[in-house]
C-alpha positions in Angstrom: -55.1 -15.8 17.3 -56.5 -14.4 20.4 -59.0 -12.2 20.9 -57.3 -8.1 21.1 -58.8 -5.1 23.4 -58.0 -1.6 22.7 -58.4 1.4 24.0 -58.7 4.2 22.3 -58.3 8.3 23.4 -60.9 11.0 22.6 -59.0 13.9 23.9 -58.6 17.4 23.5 -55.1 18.2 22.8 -53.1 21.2 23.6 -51.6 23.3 21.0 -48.0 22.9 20.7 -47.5 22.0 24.4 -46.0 18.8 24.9 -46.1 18.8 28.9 -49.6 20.1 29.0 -50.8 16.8 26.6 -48.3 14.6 29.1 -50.3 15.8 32.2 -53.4 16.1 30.5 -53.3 12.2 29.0 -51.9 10.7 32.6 -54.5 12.9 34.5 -57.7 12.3 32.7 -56.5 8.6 31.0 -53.8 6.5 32.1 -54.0 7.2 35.9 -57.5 5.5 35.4 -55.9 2.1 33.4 -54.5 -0.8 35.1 -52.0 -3.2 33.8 -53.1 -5.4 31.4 -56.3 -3.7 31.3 -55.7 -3.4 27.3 -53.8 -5.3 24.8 -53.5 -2.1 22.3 -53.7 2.0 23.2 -53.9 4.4 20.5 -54.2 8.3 20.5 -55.1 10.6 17.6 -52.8 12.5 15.6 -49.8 14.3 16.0 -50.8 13.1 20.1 -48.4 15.5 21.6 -49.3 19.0 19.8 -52.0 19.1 17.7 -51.6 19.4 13.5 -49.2 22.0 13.6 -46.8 22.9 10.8 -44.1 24.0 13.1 -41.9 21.2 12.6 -38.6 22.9 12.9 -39.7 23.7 16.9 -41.5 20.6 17.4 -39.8 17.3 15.7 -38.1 15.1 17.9 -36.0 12.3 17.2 -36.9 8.3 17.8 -34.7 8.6 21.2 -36.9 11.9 22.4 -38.9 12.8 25.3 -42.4 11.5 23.6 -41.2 8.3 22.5 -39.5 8.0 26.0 -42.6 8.8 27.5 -45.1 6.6 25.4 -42.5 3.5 26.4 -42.7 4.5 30.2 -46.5 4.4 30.1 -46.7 1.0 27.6 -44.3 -0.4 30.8 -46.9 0.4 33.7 -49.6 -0.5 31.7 -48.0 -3.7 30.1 -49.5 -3.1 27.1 -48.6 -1.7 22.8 -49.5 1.9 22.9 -49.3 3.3 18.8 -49.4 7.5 18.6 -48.2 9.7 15.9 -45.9 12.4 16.2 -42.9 15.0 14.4 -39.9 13.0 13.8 -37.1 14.4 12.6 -34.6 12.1 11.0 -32.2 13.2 7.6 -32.4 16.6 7.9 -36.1 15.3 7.3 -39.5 16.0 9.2 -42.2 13.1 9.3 -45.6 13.1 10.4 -45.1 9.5 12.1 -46.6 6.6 13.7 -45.2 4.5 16.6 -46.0 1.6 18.3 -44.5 1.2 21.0 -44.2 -1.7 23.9 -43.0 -2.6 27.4 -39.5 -3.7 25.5 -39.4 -0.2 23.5 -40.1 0.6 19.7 -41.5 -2.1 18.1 -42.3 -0.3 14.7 -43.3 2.8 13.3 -45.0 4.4 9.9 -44.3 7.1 8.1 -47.6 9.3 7.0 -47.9 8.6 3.0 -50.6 11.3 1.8 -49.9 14.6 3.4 -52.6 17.1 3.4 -51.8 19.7 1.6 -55.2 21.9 1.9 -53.2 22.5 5.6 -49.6 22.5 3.7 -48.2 19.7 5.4 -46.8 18.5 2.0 -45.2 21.6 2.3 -43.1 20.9 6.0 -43.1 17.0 5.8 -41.8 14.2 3.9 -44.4 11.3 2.6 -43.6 8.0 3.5 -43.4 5.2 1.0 -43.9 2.0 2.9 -47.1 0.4 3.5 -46.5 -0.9 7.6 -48.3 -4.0 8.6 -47.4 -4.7 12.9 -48.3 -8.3 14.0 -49.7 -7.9 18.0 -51.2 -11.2 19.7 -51.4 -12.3 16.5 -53.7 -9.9 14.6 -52.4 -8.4 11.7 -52.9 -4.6 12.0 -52.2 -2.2 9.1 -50.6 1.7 10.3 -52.6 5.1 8.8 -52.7 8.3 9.6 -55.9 10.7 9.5 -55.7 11.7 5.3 -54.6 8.2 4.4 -57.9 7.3 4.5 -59.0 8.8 1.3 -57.0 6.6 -0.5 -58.8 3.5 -0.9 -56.0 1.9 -3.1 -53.0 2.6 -0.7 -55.0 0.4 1.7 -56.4 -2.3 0.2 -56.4 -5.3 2.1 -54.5 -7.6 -0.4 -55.4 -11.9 -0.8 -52.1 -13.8 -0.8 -52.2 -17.6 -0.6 -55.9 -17.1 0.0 -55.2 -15.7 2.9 -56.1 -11.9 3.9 -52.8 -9.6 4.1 -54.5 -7.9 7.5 -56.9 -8.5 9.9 -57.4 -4.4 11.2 -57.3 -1.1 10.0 -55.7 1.7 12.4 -56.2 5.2 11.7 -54.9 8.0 14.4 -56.3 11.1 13.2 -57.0 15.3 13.4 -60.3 15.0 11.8 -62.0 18.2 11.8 -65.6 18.9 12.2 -66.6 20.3 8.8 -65.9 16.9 7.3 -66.9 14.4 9.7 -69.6 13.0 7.8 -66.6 11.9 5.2 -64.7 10.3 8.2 -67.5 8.4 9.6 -68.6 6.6 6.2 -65.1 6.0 4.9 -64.3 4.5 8.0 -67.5 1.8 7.3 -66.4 2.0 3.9 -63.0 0.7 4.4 -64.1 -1.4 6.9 -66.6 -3.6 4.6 -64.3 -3.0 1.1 -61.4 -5.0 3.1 -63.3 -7.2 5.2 -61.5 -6.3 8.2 -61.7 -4.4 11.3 -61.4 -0.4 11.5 -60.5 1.9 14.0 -61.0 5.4 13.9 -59.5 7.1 16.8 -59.4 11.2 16.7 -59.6 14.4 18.6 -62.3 17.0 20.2 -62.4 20.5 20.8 -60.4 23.4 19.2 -56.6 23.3 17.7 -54.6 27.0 17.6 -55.6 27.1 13.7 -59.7 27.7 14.7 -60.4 24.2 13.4 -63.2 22.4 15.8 -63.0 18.3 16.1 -66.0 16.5 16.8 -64.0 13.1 17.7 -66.4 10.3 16.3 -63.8 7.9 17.6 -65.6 4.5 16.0 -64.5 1.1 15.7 -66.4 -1.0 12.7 -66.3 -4.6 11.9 -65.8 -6.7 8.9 -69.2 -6.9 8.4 -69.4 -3.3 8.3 -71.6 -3.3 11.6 -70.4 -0.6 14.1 -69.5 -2.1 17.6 -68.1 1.2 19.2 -68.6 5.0 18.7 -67.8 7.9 20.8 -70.9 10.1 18.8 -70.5 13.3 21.4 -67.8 15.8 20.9 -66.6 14.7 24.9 -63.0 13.2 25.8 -63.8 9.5 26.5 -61.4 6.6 26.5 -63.2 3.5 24.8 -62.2 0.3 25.4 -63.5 -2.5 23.0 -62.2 -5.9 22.2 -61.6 -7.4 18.5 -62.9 -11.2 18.1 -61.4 -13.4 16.6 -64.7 -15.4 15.9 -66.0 -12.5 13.5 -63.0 -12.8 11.8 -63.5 -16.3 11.2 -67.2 -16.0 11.0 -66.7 -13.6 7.1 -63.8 -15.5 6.4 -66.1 -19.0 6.0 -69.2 -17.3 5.1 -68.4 -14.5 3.1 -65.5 -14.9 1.3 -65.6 -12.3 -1.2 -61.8 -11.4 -0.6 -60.9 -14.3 -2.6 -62.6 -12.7 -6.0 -60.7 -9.5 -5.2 -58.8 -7.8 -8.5 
């Protein structure tokens, strides 16, 4: 297993306007990448339109404009870009997680704990599957935003001594008023599972008043945090995974292999 870089997106996002986060993304972002230049992109939650509840207007199906556009971009860049988004499949409407590459969809994850304080239990459907995508190697576990309350959900398993992931990714809409709860869960899943964590969400205002504050972080397995985006400014952070670290807790610190 390689080394990975990622990059991830500290953007504002515009409310329900899908062509205005297109131009906004390629503008301030992607013009600014060069192939290769990352291994892994990731943007927050819901990448396209902000958390809105207006799924009937918004959803899109696997074949629509945002996936085609995410693939287009993951072909100049020659690179996995993962962003969540309204998908609309069995007269159902998801709150859902792609990754795409140069080839096209590669996987995707359906959003399991759906935050109901904003009613999205109310407009979605909870996924049921726990999604773990192999890239270069690295075994990377899928969240989205409200996922990470739920310590159990995520729990890096042991099997055959081994560890069942190597990273934690979770795209989010992380609002202001809580983001001391996103900064230290992020550490705390980060040291509970041994494993990378990246935190990647949004700044500025969404068209429900709620103000984001980004944090975008990345921790790792020691807990220690190696990148973080602590100004409420779009910024794309690039940052590269080591394999050594991994290897470095695995020999040393082995507490994974007492796990319950």
């Amino acid at each position: 297993m390689s080394d990975l870089t990622v990059g991830l997106i500290q953007s504002t996002q515009f409310w329900e306007d899908k062509q205005e986060n297109f131009a906004h993304y390629e503008t301030t972002f992607l013009n600014h990448l060069t192939e290769n230049q990352v291994d892994l992109l990731l943007f927050p939650e819901m990448f396209n339109t902000g958390f809105s509840m207006n799924a009937n207007s918004l959803a899109e199906t696997m074949q629509g404009e945002s996936i085609q556009w995410l693939t287009n971009w993951a072909k100049k860049l020659n690179c996995h870009i993962g962003a969540s988004l309204i998908i609309e499949e069995n007269s159902s409407f998801y709150n859902r997680l792609v990754i795409v590459s140069p080839k096209g969809l590669e996987t995707w994850y359906n959003k399991r704990h759906l935050f109901r304080m904003a009613s999205e239990n109310q407009h979605f459907t909870p996924g049921a599957e726990r999604v773990i995508y192999e890239l270069k190697g690295w075994k990377l576990m899928l969240q989205i935003c409200y996922d990470l309350r739920f310590p159990v959900f995520s729990r890096n398993q042991t099997i055959n001594n081994q560890k069942e992931y190597d990273a934690l990714i979770y795209v989010a809409n992380w609002p202001e008023k809580r983001s001391y709860v996103w900064k230290n869960l992020l550490q705390a899943r980060a040291i509970e599972n041994q494993t990378y964590c990246l935190g990647v969400n949004r700044v500025g205002a969404d068209g429900n008043g709620n103000n984001y504050l980004g944090d975008t972080m990345v921790i790792d397995p020691w807990g220690n945090i190696i990148t973080h985006q602590n100004t409420p400014t779009e910024n794309l952070l690039i940052t590269t995974l080591q394999r050594k670290v991994m290897d470095d807790i695995l020999i040393n610190f082995p507490a994974f292999l007492d796990a319950d």
